[in-house]
Every structure is written in structure tokens, then in C-alpha cells.
C-alpha positions in Angstrom: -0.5 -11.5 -27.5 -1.2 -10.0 -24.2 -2.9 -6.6 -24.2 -3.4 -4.3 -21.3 -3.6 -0.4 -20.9 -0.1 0.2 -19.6 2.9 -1.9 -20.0 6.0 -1.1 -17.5 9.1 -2.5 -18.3 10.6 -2.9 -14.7 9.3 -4.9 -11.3 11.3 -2.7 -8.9 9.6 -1.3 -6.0 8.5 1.8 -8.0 7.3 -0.1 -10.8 5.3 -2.0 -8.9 4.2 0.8 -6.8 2.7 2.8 -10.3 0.6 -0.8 -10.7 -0.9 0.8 -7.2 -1.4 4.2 -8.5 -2.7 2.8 -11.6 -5.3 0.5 -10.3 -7.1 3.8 -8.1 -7.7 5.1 -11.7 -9.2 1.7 -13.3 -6.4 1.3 -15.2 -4.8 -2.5 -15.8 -0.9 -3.1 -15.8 1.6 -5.6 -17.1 5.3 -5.7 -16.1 8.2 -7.1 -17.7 11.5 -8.1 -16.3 14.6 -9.1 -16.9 15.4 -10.3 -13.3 13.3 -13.9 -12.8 11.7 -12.2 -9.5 9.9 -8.9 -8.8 12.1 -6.3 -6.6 14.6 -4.9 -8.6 17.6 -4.4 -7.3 15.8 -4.8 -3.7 15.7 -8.5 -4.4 18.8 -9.2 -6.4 21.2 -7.1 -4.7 20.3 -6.6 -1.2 17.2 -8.4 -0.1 18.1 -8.2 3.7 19.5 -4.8 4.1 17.1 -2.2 5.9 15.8 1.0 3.7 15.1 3.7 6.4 13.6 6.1 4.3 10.2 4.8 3.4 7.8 7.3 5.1 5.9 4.9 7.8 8.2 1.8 7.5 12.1 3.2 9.2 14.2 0.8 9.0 11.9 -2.3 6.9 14.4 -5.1 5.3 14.5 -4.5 1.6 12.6 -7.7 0.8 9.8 -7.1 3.6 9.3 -3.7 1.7 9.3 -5.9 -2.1 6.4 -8.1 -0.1 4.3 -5.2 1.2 3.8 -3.9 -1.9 2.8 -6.8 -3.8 0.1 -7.4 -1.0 -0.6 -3.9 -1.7 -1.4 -4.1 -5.8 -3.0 -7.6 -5.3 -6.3 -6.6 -6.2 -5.2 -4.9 -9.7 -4.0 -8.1 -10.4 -1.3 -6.8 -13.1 0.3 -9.4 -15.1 4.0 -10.5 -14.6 6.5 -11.2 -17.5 9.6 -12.2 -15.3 13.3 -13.0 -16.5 13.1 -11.7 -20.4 14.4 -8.7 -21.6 12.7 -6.0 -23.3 14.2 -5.9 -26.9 12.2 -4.0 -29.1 8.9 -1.1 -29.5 6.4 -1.1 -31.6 4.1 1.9 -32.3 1.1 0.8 -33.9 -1.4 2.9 -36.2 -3.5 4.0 -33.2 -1.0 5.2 -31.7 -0.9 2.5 -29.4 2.6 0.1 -28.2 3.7 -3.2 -28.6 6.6 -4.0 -26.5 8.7 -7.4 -27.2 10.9 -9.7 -25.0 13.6 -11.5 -26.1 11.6 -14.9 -25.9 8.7 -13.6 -28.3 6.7 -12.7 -25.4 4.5 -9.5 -26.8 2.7 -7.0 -24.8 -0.1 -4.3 -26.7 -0.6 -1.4 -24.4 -1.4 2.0 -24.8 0.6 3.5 -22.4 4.7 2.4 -22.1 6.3 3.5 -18.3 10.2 2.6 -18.0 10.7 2.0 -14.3 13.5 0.3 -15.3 16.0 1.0 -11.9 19.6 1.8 -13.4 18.8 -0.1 -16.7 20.4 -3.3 -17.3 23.4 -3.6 -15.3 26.6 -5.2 -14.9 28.8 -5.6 -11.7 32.3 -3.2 -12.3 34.6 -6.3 -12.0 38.1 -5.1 -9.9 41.4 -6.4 -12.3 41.9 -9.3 -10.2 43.8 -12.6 -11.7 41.4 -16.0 -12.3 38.4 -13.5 -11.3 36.1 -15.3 -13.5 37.7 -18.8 -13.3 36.0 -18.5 -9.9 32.6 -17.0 -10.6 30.3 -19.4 -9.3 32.7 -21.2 -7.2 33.6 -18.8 -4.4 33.4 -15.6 -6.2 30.2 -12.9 -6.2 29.5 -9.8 -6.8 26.3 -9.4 -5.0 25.1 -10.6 -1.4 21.5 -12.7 -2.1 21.2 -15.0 0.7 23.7 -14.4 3.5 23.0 -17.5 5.2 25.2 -19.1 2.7 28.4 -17.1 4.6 27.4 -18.7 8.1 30.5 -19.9 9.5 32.1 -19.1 6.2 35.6 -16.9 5.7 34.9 -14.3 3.7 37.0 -11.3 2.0 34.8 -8.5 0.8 36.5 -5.7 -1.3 35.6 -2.1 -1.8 35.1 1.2 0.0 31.2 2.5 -0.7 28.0 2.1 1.3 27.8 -1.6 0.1 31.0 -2.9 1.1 30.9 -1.3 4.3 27.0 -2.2 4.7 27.8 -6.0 4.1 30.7 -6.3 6.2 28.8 -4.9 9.0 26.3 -7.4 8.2 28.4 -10.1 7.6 30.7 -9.2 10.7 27.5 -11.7 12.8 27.3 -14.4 10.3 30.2 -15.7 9.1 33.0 -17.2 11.0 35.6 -14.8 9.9 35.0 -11.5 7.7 37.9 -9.5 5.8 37.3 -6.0 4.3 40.0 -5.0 1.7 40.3 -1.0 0.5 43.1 0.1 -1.7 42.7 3.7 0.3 42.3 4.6 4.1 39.6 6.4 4.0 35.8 5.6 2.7 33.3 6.9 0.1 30.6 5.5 2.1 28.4 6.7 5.0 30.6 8.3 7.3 27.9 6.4 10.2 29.2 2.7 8.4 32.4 3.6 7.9 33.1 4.6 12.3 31.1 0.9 12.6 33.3 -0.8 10.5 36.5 0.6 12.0 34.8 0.0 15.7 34.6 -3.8 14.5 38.2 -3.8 13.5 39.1 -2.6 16.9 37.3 -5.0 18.6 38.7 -7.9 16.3 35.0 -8.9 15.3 36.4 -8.5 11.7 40.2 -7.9 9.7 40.3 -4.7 7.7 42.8 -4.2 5.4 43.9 -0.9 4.1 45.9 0.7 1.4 45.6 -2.8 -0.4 44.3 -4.8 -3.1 43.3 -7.9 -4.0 45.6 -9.1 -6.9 44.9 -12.8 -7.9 42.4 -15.4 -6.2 43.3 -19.5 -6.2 42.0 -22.9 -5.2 41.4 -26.3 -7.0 38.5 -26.1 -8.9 37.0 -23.9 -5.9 38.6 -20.5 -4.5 40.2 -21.2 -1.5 42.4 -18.3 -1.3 43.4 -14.8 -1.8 46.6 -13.0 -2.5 46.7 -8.8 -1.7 49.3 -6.5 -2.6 49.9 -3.9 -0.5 50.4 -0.2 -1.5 54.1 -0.9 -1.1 54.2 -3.9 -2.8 54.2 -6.4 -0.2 51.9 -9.6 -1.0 50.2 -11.3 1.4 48.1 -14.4 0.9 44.9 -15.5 3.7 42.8 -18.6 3.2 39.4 -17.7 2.3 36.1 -19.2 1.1 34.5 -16.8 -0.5 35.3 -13.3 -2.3 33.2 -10.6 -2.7 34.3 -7.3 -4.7 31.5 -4.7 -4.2 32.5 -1.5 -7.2 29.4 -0.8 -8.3 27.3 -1.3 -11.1 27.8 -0.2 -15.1 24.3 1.1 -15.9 23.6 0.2 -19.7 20.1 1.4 -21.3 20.3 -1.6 -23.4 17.8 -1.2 -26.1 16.1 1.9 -24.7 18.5 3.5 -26.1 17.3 2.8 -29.8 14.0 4.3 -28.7 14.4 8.2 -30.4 14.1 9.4 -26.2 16.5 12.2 -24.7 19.1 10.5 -23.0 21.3 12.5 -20.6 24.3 10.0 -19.1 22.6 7.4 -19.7 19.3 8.6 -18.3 16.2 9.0 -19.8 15.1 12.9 -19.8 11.6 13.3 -18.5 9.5 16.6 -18.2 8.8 16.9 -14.4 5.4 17.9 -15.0 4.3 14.5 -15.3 8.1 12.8 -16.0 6.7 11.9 -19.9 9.7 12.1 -21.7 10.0 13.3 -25.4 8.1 10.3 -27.3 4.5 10.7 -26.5 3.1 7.8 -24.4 6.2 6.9 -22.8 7.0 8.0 -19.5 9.6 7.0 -16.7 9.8 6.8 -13.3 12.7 6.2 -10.8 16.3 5.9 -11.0 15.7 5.3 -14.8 15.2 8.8 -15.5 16.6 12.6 -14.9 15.6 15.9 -14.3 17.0 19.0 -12.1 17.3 18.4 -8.7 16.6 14.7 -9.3 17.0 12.5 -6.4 17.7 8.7 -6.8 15.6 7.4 -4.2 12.3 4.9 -3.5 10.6 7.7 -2.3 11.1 9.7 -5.0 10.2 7.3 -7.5 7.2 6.8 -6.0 5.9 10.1 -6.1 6.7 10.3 -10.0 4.7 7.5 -9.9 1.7 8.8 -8.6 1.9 12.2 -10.6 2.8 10.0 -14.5 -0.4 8.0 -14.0 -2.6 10.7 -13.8 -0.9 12.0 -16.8 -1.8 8.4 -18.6 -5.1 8.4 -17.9 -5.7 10.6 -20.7 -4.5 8.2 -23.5 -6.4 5.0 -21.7 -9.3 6.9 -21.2 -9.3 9.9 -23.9 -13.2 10.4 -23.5 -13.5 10.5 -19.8 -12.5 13.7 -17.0 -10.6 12.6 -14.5 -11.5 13.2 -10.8 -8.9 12.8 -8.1 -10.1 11.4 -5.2 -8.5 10.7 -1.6 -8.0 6.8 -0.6 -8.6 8.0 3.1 -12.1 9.0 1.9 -13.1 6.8 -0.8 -11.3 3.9 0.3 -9.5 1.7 -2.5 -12.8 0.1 -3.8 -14.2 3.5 -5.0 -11.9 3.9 -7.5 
């Protein structure tokens, strides 16, 4: 069994950063994931796209922002339990946690933080015909390494900030680079959306309006798509890869067993030190809600900084905490 003083379930960007916030206060961390890498959605769903609103770093690639902060907690050296899923909490007689993975892996702790992003998600899937015949074999539903679309013909579909983002990205990469929308207008930024229809204008990419795609085909491998117009027309374009970008289903999975205040599938938190109902369990990020909550990094990193002074009580019931300044002490001081 692995024991430490404070188990987060969650290797995002703000669970990582509380590992930070934990070590100034002499505090040792273990995370548990269910992705096989730390990041979060940062590193499974879009590792190269900038983030321009992390104070001191405008416009760092998502990934570069995953590495800082792993240089950044090296010396806590916190433990990693990567690509198992938390299944199941354990409160002990000491009022102390053991948290289980579904491979038997269990952490002791005495302190439990969900950083957990949107929960365990799942990619909306569009009603498109053979769309999981061809998953795996021209069909995804996240962009991971773009270099695999260099000189590629690609159909993305959707009209929020990641299709637009993507095809804007995609528009220098790959050889050819389709966006379908079943409106005219988009939900995304209004900034990515004037891009996009600049590109289109300029012929760097197709966009396709007022359409859907309706059914995808190939021999054993997509190789092409058919879309159906608003008014019913079908046309069908050769294409080597199809991307439908709708979003994600957030699902709590087995956090939702765990007796907390859920709120849409949010975990409530007190925004006093974002504990939420079950004492010794806190979360931090896009996991949890409040009034006036805001789903961003930034954010998330500010409940981090605020719950782990809270913790420090329960890992350390006999001592005062003193809050000190970095800039004075230096990291090593605390």
C-alpha cells in the first residue's frame, strides 16, 4: 500500500500544480490517473494548442505549460499512479482515506483533493453511419499529434472553439482541410471564427455550411465522406481522416457514490477553502462549483493554493501554520 499525506485523484495542470502548493507546506503528494500521462486534458486533447491566459506565459503551447510544471514540483517528488481509475474510498478509523484503482493499486492518505478536470469523459459522438466501424482507422475525436495530418485530407466537423481552433491549425499541416457545420454561424470565439472564414476566402481550406456529415466509407480504412445538405442534397469528397469535435459528456463516475453535493454534475465546494461537504475531501478546478465559478487554469490554481492551507490542519493537526512568501524565503525554506 502506498501511504502519503494527500492523495489527488487527477494529473491535470491544477492537480499537479496543488503538488506545488503542497510541497511549500512540507506536505507529500500522490496522484492518480486515469489518462496513462500527466496533463489532463492539456495532454490528451490539445497538447499543441496555445493557453494565453496563464499570468507570465501568453500564449505557452499546452504541453510546454504540462512540462513547466512538472519541473516545477520536482523536488516534492509526489508519486504517480497513471492510466487506472479511481473506483472506490475508504475512510478508515482515524479518520484517515484509502482510495482504490481499478487494478488494486491502494493509496492511504489523510487528505483526499478531486482535481479531476471534467470527470471522466466521453467524446459526444455526431449520428453518423459506420462512425465506429472506422474508429481507429481514419476516424478521431481528439487531435494528439497533428503531425500525423501532414499532407493528409482531412474533414473536421463542428462549430465550437475546438473545431474552429483545429482547422485553423490544421489549415498549415495537412494537404487539404474541410470544416463541416450544420449552421452558418459559430458558437466559438468570434476572433476564430473571422480566421476561419478568412481561410475559406483565400481557398487555404473548404468550409462547408448548413451541412452534415451523414455516413463515412472505405475498405477496411475511411477513405470517404458523404454530407447532406440542409436541403437534402448529398455530396460525397475523398478524405483520409475525419474528425467530429461536439464536445465532451462529463460523467463523475464513481465520485458520484461518495455522499458529496453534486450540482450538474459538479462537486459543490465551500469557497472558503473549496472543501466540500465530507470532511477531508476537497476539490479543485473544473471538477467543482461554486457562484461565480470560472472554469479556467487560472482559477484552478488559485483554489489550489487557498485548499492546501486548509489541509494542513488534518496532516499536521499539532502544528500553527505560518504563511510565508517564496519571493522571500525561497522554495527551500519551506
Amino acid at each position: 500500500m502506498i501511504t502519503t499525506d494527500i492523495c489527488i485523484i487527477g494529473a491535470g495542470p491544477v492537480g499537479l500544480f496543488a503538488v506545488f502548493e503542497a510541497g511549500l507546506l512540507k506536505m507529500r503528494c500522490h496522484l492518480i490517473d486515469a489518462l496513462p500521462v500527466v496533463g489532463g486534458q492539456l495532454a490528451e486533447i490539445y497538447p499543441q494548442k496555445p493557453i494565453y491566459d496563464i499570468p507570465g506565459a501568453p500564449g505557452i503551447i499546452a504541453e510546454d505549460l504540462v512540462k513547466n510544471l512538472m519541473v516545477q514540483i520536482e523536488e516534492f517528488k509526489p508519486g504517480f499512479t497513471l492510466g487506472e481509475r479511481v473506483e472506490a474510498l475508504e475512510k478508515q478509523e482515524d479518520e484517515s482515506y484509502i482510495v482504490r484503482t481499478n487494478e488494486g493499486t491502494a493509496v492511504h492518505c489523510k487528505v483526499v483533493v478531486i482535481a479531476a478536470g471534467l470527470g471522466s469523459f466521453e467524446p459526444r459522438k455526431p449520428a453518423v453511419e459506420k462512425l465506429e466501424y472506422f474508429e481507429g482507422k481514419g476516424v478521431h475525436y481528439m487531435v494528439k499529434k497533428p503531425e500525423q495530418f501532414r499532407n493528409q485530407n482531412v474533414v473536421l466537423a463542428g462549430g465550437g472553439d475546438s473545431a474552429l481552433d483545429w482547422t485553423i491549425f490544421l489549415a498549415d499541416i495537412a494537404s487539404k482541410v474541410t470544416l463541416v457545420h450544420r449552421g452558418d454561424t459559430f458558437r466559438g470565439a468570434p476572433d476564430s471564427a473571422e480566421k476561419v472564414f478568412e481561410l475559406a476566402g483565400k481557398g487555404k481550406i473548404d468550409l462547408i455550411l448548413q451541412s452534415q456529415v451523414s455516413s463515412l466509407g472505405g475498405n477496411g480504412v475511411l477513405k470517404e465522406i458523404s454530407i447532406v445538405g440542409n436541403d437534402k442534397s448529398i455530396t460525397t469528397i475523398p478524405t483520409d481522416h475525419f474528425i467530429p469535435l461536439f464536445g465532451l459528456s462529463p460523467k463523475l463516475g464513481p465520485i458520484a457514490d461518495w455522499q458529496l453535493g453534486v450540482e450538474k454534475s459538479a462537486v459543490v465546494v465551500d469557497t472558503v477553502d473549496y472543501s466540500t461537504n465530507v470532511e477531508r475531501i476537497y476539490a479543485i478546478g473544473d471538477i467543482n462549483t461554486y457562484p461565480g465559478k470560472l472554469k479556467l487554469i487560472l482559477c484552478g490554481f488559485h483554489e489550489a493554493a487557498i485548499m492546501m492551507q486548509s489541509a494542513f490542519k488534518y496532516v499536521y493537526p499539532d502544528q500553527k501554520l505560518s504563511f510565508k512568501y517564496t519571493t522571500v524565503n525561497g522554495v527551500n525554506a519551506f
